[in-house]
C-alpha positions in Angstrom: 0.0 0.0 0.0 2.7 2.3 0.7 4.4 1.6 -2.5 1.6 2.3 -4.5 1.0 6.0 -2.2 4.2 6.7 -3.2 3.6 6.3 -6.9 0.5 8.0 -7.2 2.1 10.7 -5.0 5.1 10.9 -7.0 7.5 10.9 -4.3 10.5 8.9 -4.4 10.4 7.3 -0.9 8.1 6.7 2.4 10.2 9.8 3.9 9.0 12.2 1.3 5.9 10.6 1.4 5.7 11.0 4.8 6.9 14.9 4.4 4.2 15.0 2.1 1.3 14.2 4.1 2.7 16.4 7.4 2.9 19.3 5.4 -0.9 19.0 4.0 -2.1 18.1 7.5 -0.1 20.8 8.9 -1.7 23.7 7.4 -5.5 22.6 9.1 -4.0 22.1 12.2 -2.2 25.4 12.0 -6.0 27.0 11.5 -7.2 24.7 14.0 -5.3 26.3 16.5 -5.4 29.7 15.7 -9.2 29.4 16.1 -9.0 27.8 19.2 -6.5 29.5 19.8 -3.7 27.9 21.3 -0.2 29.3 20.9 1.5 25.9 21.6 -0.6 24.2 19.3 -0.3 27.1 16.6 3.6 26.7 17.2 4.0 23.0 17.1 2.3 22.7 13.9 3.7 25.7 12.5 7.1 23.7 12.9 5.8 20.9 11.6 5.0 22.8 8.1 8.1 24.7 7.8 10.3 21.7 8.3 8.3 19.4 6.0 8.3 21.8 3.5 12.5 22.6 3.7 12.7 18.6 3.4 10.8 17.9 0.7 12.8 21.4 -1.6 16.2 19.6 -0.2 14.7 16.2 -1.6 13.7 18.2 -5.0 10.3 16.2 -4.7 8.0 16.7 -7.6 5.1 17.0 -5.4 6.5 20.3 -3.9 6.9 21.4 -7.9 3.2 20.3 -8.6 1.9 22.3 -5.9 2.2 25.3 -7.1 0.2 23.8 -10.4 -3.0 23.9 -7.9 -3.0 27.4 -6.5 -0.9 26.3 -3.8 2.6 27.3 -4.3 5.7 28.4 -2.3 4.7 32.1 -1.6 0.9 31.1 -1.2 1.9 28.2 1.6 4.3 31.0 3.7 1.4 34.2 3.1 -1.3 31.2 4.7 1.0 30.7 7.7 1.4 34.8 8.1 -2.5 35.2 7.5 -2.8 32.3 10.3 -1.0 34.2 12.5 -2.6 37.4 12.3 -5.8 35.1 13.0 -4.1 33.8 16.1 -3.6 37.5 17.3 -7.3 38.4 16.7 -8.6 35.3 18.3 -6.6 36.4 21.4 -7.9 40.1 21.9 -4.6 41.4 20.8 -5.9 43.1 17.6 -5.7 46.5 19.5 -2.4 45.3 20.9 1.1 47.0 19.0 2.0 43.5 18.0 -1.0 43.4 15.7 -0.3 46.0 14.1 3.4 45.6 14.0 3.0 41.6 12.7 0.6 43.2 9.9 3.1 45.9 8.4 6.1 43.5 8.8 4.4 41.0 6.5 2.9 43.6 3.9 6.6 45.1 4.3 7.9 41.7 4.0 6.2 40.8 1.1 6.9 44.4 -0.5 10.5 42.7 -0.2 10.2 40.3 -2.7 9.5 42.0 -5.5 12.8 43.5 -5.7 14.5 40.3 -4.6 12.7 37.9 -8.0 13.0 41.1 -9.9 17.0 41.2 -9.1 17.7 37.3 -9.2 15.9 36.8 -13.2 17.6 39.6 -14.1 21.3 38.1 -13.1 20.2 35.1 -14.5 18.8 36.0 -17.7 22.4 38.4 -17.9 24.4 35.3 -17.1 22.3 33.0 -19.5 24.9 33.3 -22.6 23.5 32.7 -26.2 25.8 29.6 -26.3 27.7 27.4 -23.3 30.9 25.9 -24.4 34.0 23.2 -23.3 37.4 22.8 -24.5 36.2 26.2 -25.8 39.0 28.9 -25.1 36.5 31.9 -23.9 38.5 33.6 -21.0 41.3 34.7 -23.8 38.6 36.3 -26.0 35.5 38.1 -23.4 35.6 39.3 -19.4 33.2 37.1 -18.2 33.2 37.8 -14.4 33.1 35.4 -11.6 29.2 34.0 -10.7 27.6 34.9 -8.1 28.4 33.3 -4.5 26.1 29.9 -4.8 24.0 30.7 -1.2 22.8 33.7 -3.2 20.8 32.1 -6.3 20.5 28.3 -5.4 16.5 28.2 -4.2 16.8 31.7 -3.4 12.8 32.4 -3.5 12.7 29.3 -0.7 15.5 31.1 1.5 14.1 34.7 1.5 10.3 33.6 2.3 11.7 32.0 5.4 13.5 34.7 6.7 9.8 35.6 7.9 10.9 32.6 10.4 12.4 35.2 12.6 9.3 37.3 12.7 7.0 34.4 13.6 8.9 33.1 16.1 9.2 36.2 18.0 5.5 37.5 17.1 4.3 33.7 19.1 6.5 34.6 22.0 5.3 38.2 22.1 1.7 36.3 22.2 2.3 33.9 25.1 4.3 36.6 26.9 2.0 39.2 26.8 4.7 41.1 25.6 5.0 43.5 22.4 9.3 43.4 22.6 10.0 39.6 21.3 7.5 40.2 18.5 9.6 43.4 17.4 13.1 42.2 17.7 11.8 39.1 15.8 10.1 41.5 13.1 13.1 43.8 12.9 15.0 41.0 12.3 13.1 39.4 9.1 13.3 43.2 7.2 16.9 43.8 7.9 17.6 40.2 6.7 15.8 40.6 3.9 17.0 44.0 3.0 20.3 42.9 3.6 19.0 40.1 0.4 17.9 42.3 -1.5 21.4 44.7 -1.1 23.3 41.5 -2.1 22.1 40.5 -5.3 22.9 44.7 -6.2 26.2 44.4 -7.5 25.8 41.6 -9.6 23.4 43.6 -12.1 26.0 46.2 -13.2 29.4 47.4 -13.8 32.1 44.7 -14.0 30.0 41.9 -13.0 27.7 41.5 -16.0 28.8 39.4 -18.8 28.9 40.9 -22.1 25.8 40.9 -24.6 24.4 38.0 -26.9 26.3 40.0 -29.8 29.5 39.9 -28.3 29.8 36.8 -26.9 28.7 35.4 -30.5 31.2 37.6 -32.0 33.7 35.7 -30.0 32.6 32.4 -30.8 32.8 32.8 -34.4 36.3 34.0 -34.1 37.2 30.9 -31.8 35.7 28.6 -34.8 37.7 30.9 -37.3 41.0 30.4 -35.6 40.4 26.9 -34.7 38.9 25.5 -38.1 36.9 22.6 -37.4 36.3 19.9 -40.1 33.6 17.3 -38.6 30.8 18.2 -36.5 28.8 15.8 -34.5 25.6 17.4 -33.9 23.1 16.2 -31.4 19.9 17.4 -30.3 17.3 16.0 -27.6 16.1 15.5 -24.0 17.8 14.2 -20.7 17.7 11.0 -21.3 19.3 10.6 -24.8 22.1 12.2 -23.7 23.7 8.3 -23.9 23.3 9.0 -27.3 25.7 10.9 -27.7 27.8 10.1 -24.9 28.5 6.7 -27.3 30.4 8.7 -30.1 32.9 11.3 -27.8 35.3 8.7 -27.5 35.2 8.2 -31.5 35.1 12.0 -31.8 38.8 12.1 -29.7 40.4 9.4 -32.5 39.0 11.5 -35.6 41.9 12.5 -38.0 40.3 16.0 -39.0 39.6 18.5 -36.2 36.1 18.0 -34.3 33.3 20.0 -32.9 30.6 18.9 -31.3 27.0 21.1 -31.3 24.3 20.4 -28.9 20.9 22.4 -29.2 20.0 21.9 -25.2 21.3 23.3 -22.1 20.5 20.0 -20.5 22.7 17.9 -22.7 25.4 20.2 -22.1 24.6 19.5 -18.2 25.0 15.6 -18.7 27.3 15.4 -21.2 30.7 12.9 -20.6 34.0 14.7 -20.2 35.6 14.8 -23.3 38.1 16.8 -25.0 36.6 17.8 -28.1 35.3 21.4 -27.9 31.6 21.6 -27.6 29.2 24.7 -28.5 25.6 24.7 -27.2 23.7 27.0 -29.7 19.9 26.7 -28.2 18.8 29.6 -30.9 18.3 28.5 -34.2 18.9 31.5 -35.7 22.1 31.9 -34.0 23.2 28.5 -35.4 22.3 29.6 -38.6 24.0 32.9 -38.2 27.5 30.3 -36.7 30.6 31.0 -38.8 31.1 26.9 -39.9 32.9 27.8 -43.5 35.1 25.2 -42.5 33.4 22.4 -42.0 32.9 19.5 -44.3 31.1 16.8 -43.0 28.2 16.8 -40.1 27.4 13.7 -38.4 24.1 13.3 -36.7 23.2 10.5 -34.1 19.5 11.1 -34.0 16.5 11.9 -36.2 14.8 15.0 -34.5 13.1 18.2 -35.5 16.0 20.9 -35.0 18.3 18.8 -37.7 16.7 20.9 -40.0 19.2 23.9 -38.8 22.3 22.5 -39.6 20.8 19.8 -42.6 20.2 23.6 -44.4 23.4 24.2 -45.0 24.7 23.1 -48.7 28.5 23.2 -47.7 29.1 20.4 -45.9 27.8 16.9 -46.0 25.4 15.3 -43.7 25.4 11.5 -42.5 23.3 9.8 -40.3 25.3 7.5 -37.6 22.7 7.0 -35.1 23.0 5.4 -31.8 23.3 1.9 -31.8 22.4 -1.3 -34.1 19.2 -2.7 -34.0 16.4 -4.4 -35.5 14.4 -1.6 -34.5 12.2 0.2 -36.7 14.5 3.7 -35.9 17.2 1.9 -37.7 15.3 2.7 -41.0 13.8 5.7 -40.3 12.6 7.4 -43.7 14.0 10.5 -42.4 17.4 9.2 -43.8 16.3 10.4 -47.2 17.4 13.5 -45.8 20.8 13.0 -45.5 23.6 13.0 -48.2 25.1 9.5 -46.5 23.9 7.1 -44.4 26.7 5.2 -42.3 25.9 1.5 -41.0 28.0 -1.3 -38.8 28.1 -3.8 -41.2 25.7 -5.6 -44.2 23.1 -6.0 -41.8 22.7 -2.2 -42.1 22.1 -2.0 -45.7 20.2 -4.7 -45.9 17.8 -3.1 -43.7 17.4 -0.3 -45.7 16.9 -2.4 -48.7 14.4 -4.2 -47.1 12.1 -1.3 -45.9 12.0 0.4 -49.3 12.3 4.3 -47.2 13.9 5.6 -50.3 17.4 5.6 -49.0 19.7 4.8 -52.0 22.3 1.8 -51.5 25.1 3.8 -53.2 24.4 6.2 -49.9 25.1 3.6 -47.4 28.9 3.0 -46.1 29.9 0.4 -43.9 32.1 1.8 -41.2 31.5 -1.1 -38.7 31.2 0.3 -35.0 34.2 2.0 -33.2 32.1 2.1 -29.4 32.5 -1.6 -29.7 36.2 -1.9 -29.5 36.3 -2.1 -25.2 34.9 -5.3 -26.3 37.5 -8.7 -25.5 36.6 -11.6 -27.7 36.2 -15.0 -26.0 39.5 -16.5 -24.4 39.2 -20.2 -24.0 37.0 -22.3 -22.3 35.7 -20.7 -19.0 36.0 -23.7 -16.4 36.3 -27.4 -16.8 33.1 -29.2 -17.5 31.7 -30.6 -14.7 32.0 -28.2 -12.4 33.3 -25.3 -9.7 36.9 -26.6 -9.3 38.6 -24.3 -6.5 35.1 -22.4 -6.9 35.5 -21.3 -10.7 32.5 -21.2 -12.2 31.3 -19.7 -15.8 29.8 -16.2 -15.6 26.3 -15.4 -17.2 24.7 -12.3 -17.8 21.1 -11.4 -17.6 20.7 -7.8 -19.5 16.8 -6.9 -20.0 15.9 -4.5 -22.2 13.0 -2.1 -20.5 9.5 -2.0 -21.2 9.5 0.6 -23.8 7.2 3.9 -24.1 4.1 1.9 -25.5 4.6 -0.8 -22.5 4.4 -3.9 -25.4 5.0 -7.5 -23.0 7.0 -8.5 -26.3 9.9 -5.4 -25.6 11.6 -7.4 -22.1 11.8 -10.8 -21.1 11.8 -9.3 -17.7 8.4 -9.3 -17.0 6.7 -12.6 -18.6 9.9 -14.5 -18.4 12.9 -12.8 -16.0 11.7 -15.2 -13.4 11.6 -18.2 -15.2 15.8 -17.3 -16.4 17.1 -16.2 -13.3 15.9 -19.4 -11.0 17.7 -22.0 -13.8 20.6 -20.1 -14.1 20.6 -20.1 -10.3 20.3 -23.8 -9.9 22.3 -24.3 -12.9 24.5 -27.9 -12.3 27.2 -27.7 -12.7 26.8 -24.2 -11.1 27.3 -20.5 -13.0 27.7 -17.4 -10.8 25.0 -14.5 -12.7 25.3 -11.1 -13.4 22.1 -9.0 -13.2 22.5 -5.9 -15.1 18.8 -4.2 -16.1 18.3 -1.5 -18.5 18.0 1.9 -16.6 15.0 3.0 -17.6 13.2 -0.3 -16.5 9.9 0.4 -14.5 9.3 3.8 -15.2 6.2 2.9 -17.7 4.7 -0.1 -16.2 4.6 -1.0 -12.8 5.0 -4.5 -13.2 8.0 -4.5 -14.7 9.2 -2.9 -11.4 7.7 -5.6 -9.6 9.6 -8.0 -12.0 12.8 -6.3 -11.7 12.6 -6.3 -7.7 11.4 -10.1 -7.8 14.9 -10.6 -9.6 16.7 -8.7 -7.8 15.4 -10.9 -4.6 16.1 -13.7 -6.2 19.9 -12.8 -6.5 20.4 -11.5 -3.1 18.9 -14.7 -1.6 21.3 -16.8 -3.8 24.5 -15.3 -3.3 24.0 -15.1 0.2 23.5 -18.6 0.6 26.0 -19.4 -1.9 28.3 -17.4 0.5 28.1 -20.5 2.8 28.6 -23.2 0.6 31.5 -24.9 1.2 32.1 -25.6 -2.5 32.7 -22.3 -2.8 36.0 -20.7 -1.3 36.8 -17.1 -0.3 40.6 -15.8 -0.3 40.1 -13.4 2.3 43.5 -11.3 2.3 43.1 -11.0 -1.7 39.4 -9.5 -1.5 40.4 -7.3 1.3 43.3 -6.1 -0.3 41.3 -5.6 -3.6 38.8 -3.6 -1.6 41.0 -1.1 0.0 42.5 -0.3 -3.4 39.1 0.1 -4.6 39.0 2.7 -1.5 41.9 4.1 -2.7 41.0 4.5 -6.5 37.7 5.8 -5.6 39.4 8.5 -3.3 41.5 9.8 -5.7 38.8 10.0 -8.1 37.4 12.3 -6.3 39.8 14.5 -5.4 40.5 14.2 -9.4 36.6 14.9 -10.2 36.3 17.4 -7.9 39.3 19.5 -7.6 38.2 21.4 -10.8 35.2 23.0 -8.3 31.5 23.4 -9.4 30.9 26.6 -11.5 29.0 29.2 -10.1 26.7 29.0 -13.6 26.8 28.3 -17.1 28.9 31.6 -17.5 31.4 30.3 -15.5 32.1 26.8 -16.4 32.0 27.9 -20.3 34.3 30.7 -19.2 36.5 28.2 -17.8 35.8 25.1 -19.2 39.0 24.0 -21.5 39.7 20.5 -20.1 42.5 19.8 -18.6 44.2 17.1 -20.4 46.5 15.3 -17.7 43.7 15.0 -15.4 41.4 14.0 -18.1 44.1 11.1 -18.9 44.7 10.4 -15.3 40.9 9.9 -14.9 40.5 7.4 -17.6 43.6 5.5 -16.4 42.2 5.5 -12.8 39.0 4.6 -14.2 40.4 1.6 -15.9 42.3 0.4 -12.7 38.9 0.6 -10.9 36.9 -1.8 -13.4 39.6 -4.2 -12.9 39.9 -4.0 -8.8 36.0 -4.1 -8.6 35.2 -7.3 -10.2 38.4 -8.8 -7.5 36.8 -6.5 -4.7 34.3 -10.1 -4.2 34.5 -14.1 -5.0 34.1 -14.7 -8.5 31.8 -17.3 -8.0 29.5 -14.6 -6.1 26.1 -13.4 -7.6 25.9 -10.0 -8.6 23.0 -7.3 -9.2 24.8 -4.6 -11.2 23.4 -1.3 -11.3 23.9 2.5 -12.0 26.3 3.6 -14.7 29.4 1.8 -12.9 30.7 -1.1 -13.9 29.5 -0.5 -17.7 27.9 -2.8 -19.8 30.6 -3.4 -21.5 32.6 -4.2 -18.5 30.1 -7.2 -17.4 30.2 -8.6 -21.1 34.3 -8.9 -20.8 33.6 -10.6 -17.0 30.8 -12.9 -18.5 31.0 -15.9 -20.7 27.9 -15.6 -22.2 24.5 -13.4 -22.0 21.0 -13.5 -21.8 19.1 -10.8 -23.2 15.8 -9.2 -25.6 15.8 -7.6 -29.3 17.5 -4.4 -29.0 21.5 -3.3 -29.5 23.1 -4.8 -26.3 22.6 -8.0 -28.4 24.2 -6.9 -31.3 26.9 -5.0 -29.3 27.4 -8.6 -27.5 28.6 -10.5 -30.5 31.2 -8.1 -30.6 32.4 -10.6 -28.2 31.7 -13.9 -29.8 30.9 -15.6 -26.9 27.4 -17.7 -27.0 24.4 -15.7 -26.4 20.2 -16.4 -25.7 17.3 -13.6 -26.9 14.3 -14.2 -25.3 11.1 -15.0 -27.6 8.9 -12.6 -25.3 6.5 -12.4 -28.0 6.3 -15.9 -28.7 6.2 -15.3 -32.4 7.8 -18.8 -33.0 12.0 -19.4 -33.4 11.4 -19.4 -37.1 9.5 -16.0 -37.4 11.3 -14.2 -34.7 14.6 -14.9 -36.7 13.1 -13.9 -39.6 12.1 -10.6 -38.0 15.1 -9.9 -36.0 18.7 -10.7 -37.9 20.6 -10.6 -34.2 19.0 -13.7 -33.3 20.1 -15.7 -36.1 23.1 -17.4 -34.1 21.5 -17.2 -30.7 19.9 -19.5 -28.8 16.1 -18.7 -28.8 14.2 -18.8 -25.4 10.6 -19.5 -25.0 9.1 -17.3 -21.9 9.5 -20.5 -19.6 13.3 -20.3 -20.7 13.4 -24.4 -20.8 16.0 -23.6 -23.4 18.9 -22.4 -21.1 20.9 -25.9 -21.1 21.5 -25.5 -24.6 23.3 -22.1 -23.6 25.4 -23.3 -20.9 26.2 -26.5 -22.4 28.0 -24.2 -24.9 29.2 -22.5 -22.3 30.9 -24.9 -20.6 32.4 -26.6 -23.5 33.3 -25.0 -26.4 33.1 -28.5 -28.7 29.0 -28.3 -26.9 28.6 -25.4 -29.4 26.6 -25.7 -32.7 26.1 -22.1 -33.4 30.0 -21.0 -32.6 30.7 -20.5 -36.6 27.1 -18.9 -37.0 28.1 -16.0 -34.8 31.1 -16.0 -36.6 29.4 -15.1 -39.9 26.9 -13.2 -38.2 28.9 -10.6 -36.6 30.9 -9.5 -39.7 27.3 -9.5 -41.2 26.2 -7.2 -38.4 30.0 -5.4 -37.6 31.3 -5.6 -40.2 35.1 -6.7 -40.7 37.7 -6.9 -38.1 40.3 -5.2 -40.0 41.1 -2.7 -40.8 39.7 -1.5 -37.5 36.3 0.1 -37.6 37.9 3.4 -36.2 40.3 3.4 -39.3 37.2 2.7 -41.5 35.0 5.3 -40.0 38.1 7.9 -40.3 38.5 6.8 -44.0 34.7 7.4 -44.7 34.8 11.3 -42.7 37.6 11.7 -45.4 36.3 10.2 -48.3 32.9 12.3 -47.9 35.2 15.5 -47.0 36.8 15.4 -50.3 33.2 15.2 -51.9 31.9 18.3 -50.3 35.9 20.0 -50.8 34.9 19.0 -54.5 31.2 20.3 -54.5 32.1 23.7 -53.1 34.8 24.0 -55.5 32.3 23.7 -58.2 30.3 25.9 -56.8 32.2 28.9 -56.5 34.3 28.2 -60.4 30.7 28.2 -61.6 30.6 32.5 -62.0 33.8 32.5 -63.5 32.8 29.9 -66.2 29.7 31.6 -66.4 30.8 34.9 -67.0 33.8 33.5 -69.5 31.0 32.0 -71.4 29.5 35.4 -71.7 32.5 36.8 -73.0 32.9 34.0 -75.6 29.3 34.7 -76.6 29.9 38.4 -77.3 
């Protein structure tokens, strides 16, 4: 029951839910007692109200956001408790007392306060709001932008000058229960100088020196940055939050490109979530100041998503646009008719072109290039045989991924195994004999659409807990204490440095700021993704390697659990097709159960997987290959079927992808040529002609 109050309330836990209902009961109490009226009544619920409230702003709850949705609002909740209060006075004769009067013009005063105070705190904002945010972008060379404002001024500022009127109520209730006028006006002259004293704060930062410099100028600079600078490929990504993984996939191949990069995102948000990287990135939220963006030197644009706001950049005849996209998939995106738009179209392997042939969307083969998939090259093929067959010698035992995909937006059973089948996988693999030690890594988004599937997940997740701990008694299965303690306290280590590493660079005040100063610094940057490295490696010897493990949150990767496991269980979407990157044997879940046949017809990455039915009776066939490499009838499938999907191992996919960025650069070098001899030979012919 409280699960499903927390849902419908759209908090994220029992405490905020708890918060939550304190704070609405709070307010009727408060008018409860000032009708009474009781002072300690008034008071103790008046706490009650305030310090729900501050918890649930702290927690960022959306409840406290929706509030305001419904008339009820931050200002609106603090003028109820002042209105209360006056009521309190009234009900206890004092309304021809000095504190009435006093409490009344403090809170009109008080109120007259925060006009200036919003007024003053958009204002720095909007200033500070550039018309583009940058990284690796060398700003502080080119404009003054001056330091942010101290944090404690702007960070929920309306929330921290509204309870300043916390000094005026307190004092006003002890004026009330003394019989005394002097609390309440130390209390109330308290509040106005504290909230004058705000209000004098915020002053400086709204002129002289400390306002950036206009939209123009700060454009101005850009374009003379991208003059000097001269970039050549642009990836260019627009969309919400959580497709910032979508781009966060190509920075690494962005780093190894032979011609200079640039990456433009069209959100603020992306910017906020965006990897470290050391390509210079440009945030242009304004299409017209895109459009007005001095990119003369550009020559080919790469684009991992089909949205709206492509349009901006697609406009622009000098370069050449390719769609990459964001992964490798059966998936209707993967044929989007929207590719039409672009001059190339680039794809892992045949399976990609195929595709496109297939679905008849009007993208010509002679656009499609095969340029295989650099992300994947983290990727270790299969070493061996995992183990001896027949068991857990010395407590070895094969490793065996579980990777649902989630539920999807339209909540089809067919997306995930998780729900109609997870169950059914994780018990086998966990009374697997000989015995396998599982790796449960779901897909983040799993849950948020259907509440079942959150159910499923957590039924999993039981499952795995309960197993490993009583695996941690079995006798069969040794622990090496002094190596797992050693491993952990290097873990500590890593992790500490880390975060001196991560941290050490400060939080920016703003936007302003961290653009102003944003140009990575490249030793640390290194340093990072050595350390980084070092900790993948320590965490899977941090516990047994026979121990079950729920894996969760964006450390260890995915990637990372497919070089730990010797084979995976998953659904239809790119984690399989990333997986036989690997080679190693692999199941896909029949969720839909459309029939082996048809669901290999449909879905090319099952071709040289073992096909599960939702009661997954089908998973000795997978760990029989597992265990013995001589057990496995599909090993030259996946063979075939990954330079199908991936194309070729050599030459290496980033060497391909490079060749096919310079390839389509001479085309556009070639067009643009054309384009500007075309006057002269124009006007020649004139000449000839008279």
């Amino acid at each position: 029951m409280i699960s499903t109050a927390i849902r419908v309330a759209r908090v994220g836990s029992a405490a905020e839910l708890a918060a939550a209902v304190l704070m609405m009961a709070g307010f009727p109490a408060i008018m409860v007692a000032a009708l009474i009226p009781s002072v300690p009544a008034f008071a103790a619920a008046t706490a009650v109200t305030y310090l729900a409230d501050h918890y649930l702003h702290r927690q960022g709850s959306y409840l406290i956001n929706r509030l305001s949705k419904v008339r009820a609002g931050l200002s609106i909740r603090f003028l109820i408790r002042q209105l209360l209060l006056i009521l309190l006075l009234a009900r206890l004769d004092l309304s021809n007392n000095l504190i009435f009067y006093g409490a009344t013009a403090c809170f009109i005063a008080f109120y007259g306060l925060q006009a200036p105070h919003g007024a003053l705190v958009t204002l720095i904002r909007n200033r500070r709001r550039l018309p583009v945010a940058t990284r690796n972008v060398d700003l502080a060379s080119r404009l003054r932008i001056p330091d942010a404002p101290p944090l404690g001024l702007l960070n929920r500022s309306a929330e921290k000058m509204l309870h300043l009127d916390l000094a005026a109520v307190v004092g006003i209730l002890v004026a009330a229960a003394m019989d005394s006028a002097l609390p309440g006006f130390i209390g109330i002259g308290v509040t106005i100088v504290l909230g004058s004293l705000y209000v004098l704060a915020l002053t400086p930062y709204v002129r002289g020196k400390k306002v950036p410099p206009n939209a123009d100028k700060v454009l101005a600079r850009v374009d003379e940055w991208l003059r000097d600078y001269k970039p050549e490929t642009v990836l260019y990504f627009s969309g919400s939050k959580d497709s910032v993984y979508q781009v966060n996939m190509w920075l690494e191949t962005m780093e190894q490109l032979d011609s200079r990069p640039l990456i433009i995102l069209r959100e603020r948000v992306i910017l906020q979530n965006l990897a470290p990287t050391t390509v210079p990135v440009i945030c242009v939220p304004g299409g017209v100041h895109l459009m007005n963006m001095d990119l003369s030197t550009v020559r080919v644009a790469l684009y991992a998503a089909n949205v709206g706001k492509n349009i901006h950049l697609l406009r622009v005849p000098t370069m050449k646009h390719v769609f990459i996209g964001h992964g490798d998939s059966d998936k209707l995106a993967s044929v989007n008719p929207f590719s039409k738009a672009y001059d190339e179209v680039w794809v892992a392997g045949r399976a990609g072109r195929d595709r496109y042939a297939i679905a008849d969307v009007g993208v010509r083969d002679e656009d499609i290039v095969e340029v295989g998939r650099p992300q994947l090259a983290p990727i270790q093929k299969r070493q061996g045989t995992p183990g001896p067959r027949g068991g857990a010698a010395d407590g070895y035992c094969p490793t065996v991924l579980y990777a649902p995909t989630w539920e999807g937006w339209d909540g089809d059973p067919g997306n995930t195994s998780l729900m109609l089948a997870g169950e059914n996988i994780v018990r086998k693999l966990l009374k697997a004999d000989p015995p396998v030690r599982v790796l449960y890594k779901p897909h983040p988004f799993t849950g948020t659409v259907l509440p079942k599937a959150a159910a499923a997940h957590e039924k999993v997740t039981a499952l795995i807990v309960q197993a490993a701990a009583e695996r941690a008694t079995d006798p069969r299965f040794p622990t090496d204490a002094a190596a797992l303690a050693a491993a952990t306290a290097e873990l500590a280590r890593i992790e500490a440095r880390l975060a001196v590493l991560v941290g050490s660079g400060g939080e920016k005040g703003d936007e302003a700021e961290a653009s102003r100063d944003g140009v990575v610094d490249v030793a640390k940057y290194e340093e990072i993704a050595r350390l980084r490295g070092e900790w993948n490696d320590v965490y899977w010897r941090s516990f047994p390697q026979w121990q079950h493990r729920v894996v969760t949150g964006a450390e260890p990767r995915l990637y990372d659990c497919f070089n730990v496991s010797d084979a995976m269980v998953s659904d239809i979407s790119s984690v399989v097709s990333d997986f036989i990157a690997s080679g190693k044997p692999y199941a896909v879940t029949d969720s839909a159960e459309l029939g082996i046949e048809e669901f290999k017809r449909q879905n090319t990455a099952v071709r040289a997987a073992t096909i599960l039915s939702n009661q997954a009776t089908e998973l000795g066939e997978l760990l029989d290959a597992v265990r013995d490499p001589a057990a496995d009838p599909l090993a030259e499938d996946r063979v075939e079927l990954k330079q199908y999907l991936l194309g070729p191992d050599e030459p290496l996919s980033i060497e391909q992808f490079n060749t096919a960025v310079a390839n389509l650069a001479i085309k556009a070098e070639a067009r643009n040529v054309g384009q500007e001899s075309r006057p002269a030979a124009s006007a020649a012919e004139a000449t000839t002609k008279a």
